[in-house]
N, C-alpha and C positions, 0 to 999 in steps of 0.2 A: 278339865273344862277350858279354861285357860288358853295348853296349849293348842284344841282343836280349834279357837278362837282365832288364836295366831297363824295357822296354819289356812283358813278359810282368806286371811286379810292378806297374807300374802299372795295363794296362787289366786287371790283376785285386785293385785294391788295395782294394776295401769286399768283396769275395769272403773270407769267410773262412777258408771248405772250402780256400783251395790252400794244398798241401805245399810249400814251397822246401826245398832239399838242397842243400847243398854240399859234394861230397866231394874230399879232395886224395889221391894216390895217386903216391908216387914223385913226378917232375914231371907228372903227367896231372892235368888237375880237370874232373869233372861236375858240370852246372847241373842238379839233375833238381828237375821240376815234377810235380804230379801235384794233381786237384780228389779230396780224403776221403771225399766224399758220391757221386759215380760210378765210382769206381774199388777195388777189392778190396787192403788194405792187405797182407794174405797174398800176392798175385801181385806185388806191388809189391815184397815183399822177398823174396820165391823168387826171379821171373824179373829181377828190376834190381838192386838194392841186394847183394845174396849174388851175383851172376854179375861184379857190378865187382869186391867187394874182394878176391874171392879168384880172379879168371883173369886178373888187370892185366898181366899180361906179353904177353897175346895183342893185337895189333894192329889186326885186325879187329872191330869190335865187334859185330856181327851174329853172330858164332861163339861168342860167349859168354856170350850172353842165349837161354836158351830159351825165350821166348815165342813161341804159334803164328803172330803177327802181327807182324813188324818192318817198320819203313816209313823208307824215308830221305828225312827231309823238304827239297826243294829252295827250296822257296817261305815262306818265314817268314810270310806270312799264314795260312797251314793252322795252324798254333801252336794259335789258338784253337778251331778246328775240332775236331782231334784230342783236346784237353784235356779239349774240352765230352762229347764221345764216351767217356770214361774210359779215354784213351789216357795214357802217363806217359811226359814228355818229356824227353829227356836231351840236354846240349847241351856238346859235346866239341869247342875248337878251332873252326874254322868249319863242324863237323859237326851237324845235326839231327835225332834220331833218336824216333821214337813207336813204344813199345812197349803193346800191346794189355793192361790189367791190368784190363777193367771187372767190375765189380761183378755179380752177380746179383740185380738189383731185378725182375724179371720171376717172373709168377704160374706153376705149375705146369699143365700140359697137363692140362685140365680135357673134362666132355661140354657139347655147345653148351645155348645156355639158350634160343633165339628162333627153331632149327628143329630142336625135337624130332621124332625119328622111334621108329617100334617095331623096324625091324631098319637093320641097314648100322650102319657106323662109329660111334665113341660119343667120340671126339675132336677138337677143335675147335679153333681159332684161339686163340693169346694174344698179350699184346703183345710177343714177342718177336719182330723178323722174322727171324732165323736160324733159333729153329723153326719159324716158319710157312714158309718154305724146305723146311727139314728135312721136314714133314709132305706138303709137297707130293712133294718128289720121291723119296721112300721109296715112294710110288707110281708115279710115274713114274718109271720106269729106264731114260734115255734122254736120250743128248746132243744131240739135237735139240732138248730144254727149253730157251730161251734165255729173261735175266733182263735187262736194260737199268737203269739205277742214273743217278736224277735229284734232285737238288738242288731241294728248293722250300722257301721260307719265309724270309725276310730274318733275323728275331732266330733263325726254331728249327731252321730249315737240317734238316728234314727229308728223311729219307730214302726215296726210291718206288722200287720196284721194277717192272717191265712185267715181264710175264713172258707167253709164246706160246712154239711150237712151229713152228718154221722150216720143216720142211717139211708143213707142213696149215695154218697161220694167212695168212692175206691179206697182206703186208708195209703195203698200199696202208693196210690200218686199222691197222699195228702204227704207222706214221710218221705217220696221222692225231692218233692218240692221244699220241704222242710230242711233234710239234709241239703240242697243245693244253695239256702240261703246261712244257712251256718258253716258252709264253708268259705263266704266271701270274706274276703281278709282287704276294705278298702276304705280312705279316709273318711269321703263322703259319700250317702245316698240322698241326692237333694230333690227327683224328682223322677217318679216312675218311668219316664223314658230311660231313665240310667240303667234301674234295675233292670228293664227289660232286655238292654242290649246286655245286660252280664248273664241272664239267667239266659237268652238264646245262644250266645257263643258262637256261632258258628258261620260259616263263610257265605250262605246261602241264601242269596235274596229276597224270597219269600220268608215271611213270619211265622214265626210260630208261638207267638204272643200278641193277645189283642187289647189295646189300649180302649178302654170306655168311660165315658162319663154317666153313663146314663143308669140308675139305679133299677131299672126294669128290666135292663139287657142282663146286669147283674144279677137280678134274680131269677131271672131263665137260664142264664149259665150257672148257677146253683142247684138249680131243679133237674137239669139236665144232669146232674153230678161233675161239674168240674169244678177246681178251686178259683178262687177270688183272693189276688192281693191288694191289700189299701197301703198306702204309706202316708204318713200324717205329716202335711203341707204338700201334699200333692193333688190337683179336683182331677185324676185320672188312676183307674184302677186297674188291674192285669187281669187277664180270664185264661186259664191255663188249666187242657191244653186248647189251641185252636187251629185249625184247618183252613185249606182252602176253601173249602166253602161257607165257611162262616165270616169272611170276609166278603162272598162276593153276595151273600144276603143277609140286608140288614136287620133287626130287631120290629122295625115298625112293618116288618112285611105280617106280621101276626095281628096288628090292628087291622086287616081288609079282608074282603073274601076273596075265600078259594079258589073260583077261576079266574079274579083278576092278579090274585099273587102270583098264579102259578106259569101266566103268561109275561107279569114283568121278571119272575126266576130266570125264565127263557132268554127275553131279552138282554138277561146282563151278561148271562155266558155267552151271549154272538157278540155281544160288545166286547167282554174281555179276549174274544178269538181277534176280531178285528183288530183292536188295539196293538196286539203283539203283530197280528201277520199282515193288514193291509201294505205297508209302503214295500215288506220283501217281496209280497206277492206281484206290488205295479211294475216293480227294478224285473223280475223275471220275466212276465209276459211282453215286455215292450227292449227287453236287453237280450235274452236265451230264445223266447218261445213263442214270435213273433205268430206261428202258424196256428195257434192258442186264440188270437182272436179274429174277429169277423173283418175283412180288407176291406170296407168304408172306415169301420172304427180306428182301423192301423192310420190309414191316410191321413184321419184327422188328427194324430196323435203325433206322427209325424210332422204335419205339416205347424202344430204348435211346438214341435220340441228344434225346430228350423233354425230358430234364433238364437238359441240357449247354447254358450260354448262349456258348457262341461258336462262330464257324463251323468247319466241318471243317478248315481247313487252320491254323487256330491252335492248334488239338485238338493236329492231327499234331505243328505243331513245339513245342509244349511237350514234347509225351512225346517228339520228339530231343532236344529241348539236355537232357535229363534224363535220356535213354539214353546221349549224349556225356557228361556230367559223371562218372554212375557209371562211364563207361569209362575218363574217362581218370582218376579216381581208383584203380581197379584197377590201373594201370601203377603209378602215382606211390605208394602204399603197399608196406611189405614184405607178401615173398611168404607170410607165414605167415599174415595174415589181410588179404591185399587181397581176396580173391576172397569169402571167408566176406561181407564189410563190402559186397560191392557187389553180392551175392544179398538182403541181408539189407534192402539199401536199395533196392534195383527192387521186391521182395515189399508192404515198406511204403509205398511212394510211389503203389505201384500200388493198393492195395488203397483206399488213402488217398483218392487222386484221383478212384477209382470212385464211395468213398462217400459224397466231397463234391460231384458232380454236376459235375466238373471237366471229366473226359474218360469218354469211353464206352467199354463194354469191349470190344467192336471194335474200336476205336482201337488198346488193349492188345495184342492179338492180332497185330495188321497191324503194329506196331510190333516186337511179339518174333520174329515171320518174321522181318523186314526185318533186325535187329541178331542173331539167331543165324545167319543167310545170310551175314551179313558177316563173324559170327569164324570162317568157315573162312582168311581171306585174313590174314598175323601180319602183311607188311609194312606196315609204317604209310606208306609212301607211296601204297601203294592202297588201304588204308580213305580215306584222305586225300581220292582221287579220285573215292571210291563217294558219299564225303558230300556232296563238291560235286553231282554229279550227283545225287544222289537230292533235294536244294533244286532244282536246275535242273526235274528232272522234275516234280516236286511244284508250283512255281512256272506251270509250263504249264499244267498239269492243272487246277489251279483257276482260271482265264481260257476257257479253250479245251477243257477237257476232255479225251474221247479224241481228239481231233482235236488237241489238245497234245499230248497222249503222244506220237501220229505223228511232229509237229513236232521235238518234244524228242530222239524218235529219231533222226530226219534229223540234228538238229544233231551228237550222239553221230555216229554213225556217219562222219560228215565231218571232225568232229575229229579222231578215231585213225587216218582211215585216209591224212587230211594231214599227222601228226604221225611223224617218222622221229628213228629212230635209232642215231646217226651216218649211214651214206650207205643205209639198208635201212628200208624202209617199218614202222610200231612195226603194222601189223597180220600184219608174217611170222608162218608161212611158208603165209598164205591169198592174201596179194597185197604182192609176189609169190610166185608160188604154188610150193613146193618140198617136193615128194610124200614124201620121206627126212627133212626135219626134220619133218613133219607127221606121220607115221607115229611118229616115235620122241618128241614130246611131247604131241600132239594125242591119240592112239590105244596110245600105249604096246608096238609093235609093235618087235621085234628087226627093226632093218637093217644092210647093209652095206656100203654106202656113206655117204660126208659129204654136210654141204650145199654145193651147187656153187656157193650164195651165199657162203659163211662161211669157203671154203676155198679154196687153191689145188691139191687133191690130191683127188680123189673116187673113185680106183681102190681104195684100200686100206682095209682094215675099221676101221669105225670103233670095235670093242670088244674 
C-alpha cells in the first residue's frame, strides 16, 4: 500500500492540484487522492470523506460511499487514468477503489451556432459526452442504440464513442470504423476536427466526414444506418459515411413541405454549379468565344473592360483573394461587428477598384453571383473544395476556353465520382443508384423503406 502511495506522489509530484489524505480510523487507514481542479470538493466530502468517518464499522466499502460510480481498481496503472477523469482514489489495505466525484466544468445545453435552422430542435451538442449521449437518446428509445467506448491519444487518452443501431447499421462499416480508430497511434485527440482529418486521410478536397452539432441530424444519420462518433470535450460529432449530397441538403429541409423542399433542393445544386463555373465561364466568353454572345452585350463589355490594364483572369483573381480575405475576416472577428466590417469593406473596395480602373464592374457582378452561390453551403470543407475548383475551372478557361470548361468538367466529374467514402462511391445514391435514399435527400419525398446500401434491414419504416 505504501509503495503504490509513493508511487502516485511521485509521478504527480510538480502537480499541485492533488489532494493526499490520510485518514486513520480504529485500525483501518485510507490513502485518498484526488486532482482540486477536476474533481468537485462537495462530492468528495459527501460521497468519500463523510461515508468513511461515520460508517467505519461496515466492511464493505462499496455500501457506504454513495457515489453513482464505484470502480474497484485491479490494475494499479488505471490510477492515473481515473485521477485524470476526476475520479477520487481511495487506497485501503491492498484494496483500490475510484469514486466518480468530477467537477462540472462543462457549458450548459445551449442552440447550435453553424447550422441554424427556422423550425425543428433548438438544442445542440456541448462538450460534455454524457450529454451529448443524453441528447441522443432521449430521442432515441431503444436498446438497439449501441455505443462502443475507444481509447485514443497517448498524453489525453481521449474518450470516443461509436454509436449505431444494431439491427439497421451494416456491422461490416461499424468494424471498419472501429479498426480505423485502433489503429491511431497519436498523442492527442482534442477535438473532432482532429479526428476527422485522421480518419479522412486523403488528398481530396471534398469530405467525407460530416461534422454536426445538432442531435436530430444525429439521429436521422442513425436511422438511416450510418455511424455516429462523440468524443468527450468536443460540442461536434462525426456522421460517417457521408456524401456529396448530404452536404449540399441540410437536416432542417425535413421540417417543410414537399414541394417547397424540393424546389430549394434545386436551388442549391445551380448554386453549387455556379459557384464552381461562373467566373471560368465570364474569362471564356469574353477572352476565346467572343461570337458566344449577343454584339450590343460584347460592345458593352468591352467598352467597360476599356480601362482596366490587366487581363481578365487577373481581374477575376484579385476580386477572389479579396472576396476570400473579407471572408475569412468575417469568421475570425466577433459576431457583433464581423458581418457589419466585411459588408462595409466589399462596398468600399468594390467601389474603389471600379473607380481606379482596377477591375470592371462586370467582373463585380460575376464575382458576387459566384461568392453569394457559395454562402448557401456553412461547411467549410466544401467552400474549401468550391475554391479549388472554381481556380481549377478558371485556370482552363483562360487557356482553352469553353473547350476548358468541358475539360475542367470531365476532370470534375471523374474526381467525385472515383472518389468513395468508406466502401460506397461519394457520388451516392446517383451511382450507385438507390431510389429510397435519393427520394428522401435528393427530392425530399416521405419513404418507407432504408437504404439497402447503408443498411442491413430495409423492411422496416425508416421514420
Amino acid at each position: 500500500m505504501n509503495k503504490i502511495v509513493n508511487q502516485i506522489q511521485n509521478e504527480f509530484k510538480s502537480c499541485n492540484d492533488l489532494i493526499y489524505k490520510k485518514i486513520k480510523i480504529k485500525f483501518k487507514t485510507y490513502h485518498i487522492f484526488f486532482l482540486e481542479t477536476l474533481s468537485s470538493s462537495d462530492k468528495v466530502n459527501n460521497y468519500v470523506l463523510k461515508g468513511i468517518s461515520f460508517n467505519n464499522n461496515i466492511n464493505n466499502i462499496n455500501k457506504l460511499l454513495p457515489s453513482p460510480n464505484f470502480i474497484n481498481i485491479k490494475n494499479k496503472d488505471q490510477i492515473n487514468y481515473y485521477l485524470c477523469n476526476g475520479f477520487t482514489i481511495i487506497i485501503n489495505n491492498k484494496n483500490i477503489y475510484a469514486v466518480e466525484t468530477k467537477a462540472d466544468l462543462d457549458r450548459s445545453i445551449s442552440e447550435p451556432t453553424t447550422e441554424a435552422n427556422l423550425y425543428g430542435p433548438k438544442d445542440g451538442l456541448v462538450e460534455n459526452i454524457q450529454k451529448n449521449l443524453g441528447l441522443i437518446k432521449r430521442r432515441l428509445k431503444t436498446n438497439h442504440l449501441k455505443n462502443k467506448i475507444i481509447i485514443v491519444g497517448r498524453q489525453t487518452k481521449s474518450i470516443i464513442n461509436i454509436l449505431y443501431i444494431d439491427n439497421i447499421t451494416d456491422m461490416k462499416l461499424v468494424n471498419k470504423i472501429e479498426k480505423k480508430l485502433n489503429n491511431i497511434d497519436i498523442d492527442s485527440i482534442l477535438d473532432a476536427g482532429i479526428l476527422k482529418k485522421i480518419l479522412d486521410g486523403n488528398n481530396n478536397p471534398f469530405p467525407t466526414i460530416k461534422l454536426t452539432e445538432r442531435p436530430d441530424n444525429i439521429c436521422s444519420s442513425l436511422l438511416n444506418g450510418k455511424v455516429i462518433i462523440l468524443i468527450d470535450g468536443s460540442p461536434y460529432a462525426l456522421i460517417l459515411p457521408s456524401f456529396l449530397i448530404d452536404f449540399i441538403n441540410p437536416i432542417s429541409d425535413e421540417y417543410s413541405k414537399y414541394i417547397n423542399v424540393s424546389f430549394l433542393k434545386i436551388l442549391r445544386i445551380i448554386c453549387f454549379s455556379l459557384a464552381i463555373i461562373v467566373p471560368g465561364f465570364y474569362i471564356a466568353i469574353t477572352t476565346y468565344n467572343q461570337e458566344t454572345i449577343p454584339i450590343p452585350l460584347l460592345l458593352n463589355f468591352s467598352t467597360q473592360r476599356s480601362g482596366v490594364p490587366f487581363p481578365a483572369i487577373i481581374e477575376a483573381l484579385i476580386m477572389i483573394i479579396i472576396c476570400e480575405i473579407l471572408k475569412e475576416s468575417d469568421i475570425r472577428f466577433p459576431n457583433n461587428y464581423g458581418s457589419a466590417i466585411s459588408i462595409l469593406g466589399a462596398l468600399i473596395l468594390g467601389e474603389a477598384a471600379v473607380n481606379a480602373g482596377i477591375v470592371s464592374p462586370v467582373m463585380i457582378i460575376v464575382i458576387a453571383i459566384t461568392y453569394i452561390s457559395s454562402l448557401l453551403f456553412s461547411d467549410t470543407e466544401i467552400s474549401g473544395a468550391i475554391r479549388i475548383w472554381r481556380v481549377i475551372f478558371l485556370i482552363f478557361a483562360t487557356f482553352f476556353g469553353l473547350y476548358g470548361i468541358s475539360l475542367a468538367l470531365i476532370a470534375f466529374l471523374i474526381n467525385i465520382t472515383s472518389y468513395k467514402s468508406m466502401y460506397l462511391n461519394y457520388t451516392f445514391p446517383f451511382e450507385p443508384n438507390d431510389k429510397e435514399y435519393l427520394k428522401k435527400l435528393a427530392l425530399g419525398k416521405k419513404t418507407n423503406k432504408r437504404s439497402s446500401y447503408l443498411t442491413n434491414n430495409t423492411t422496416k419504416s425508416n421514420l
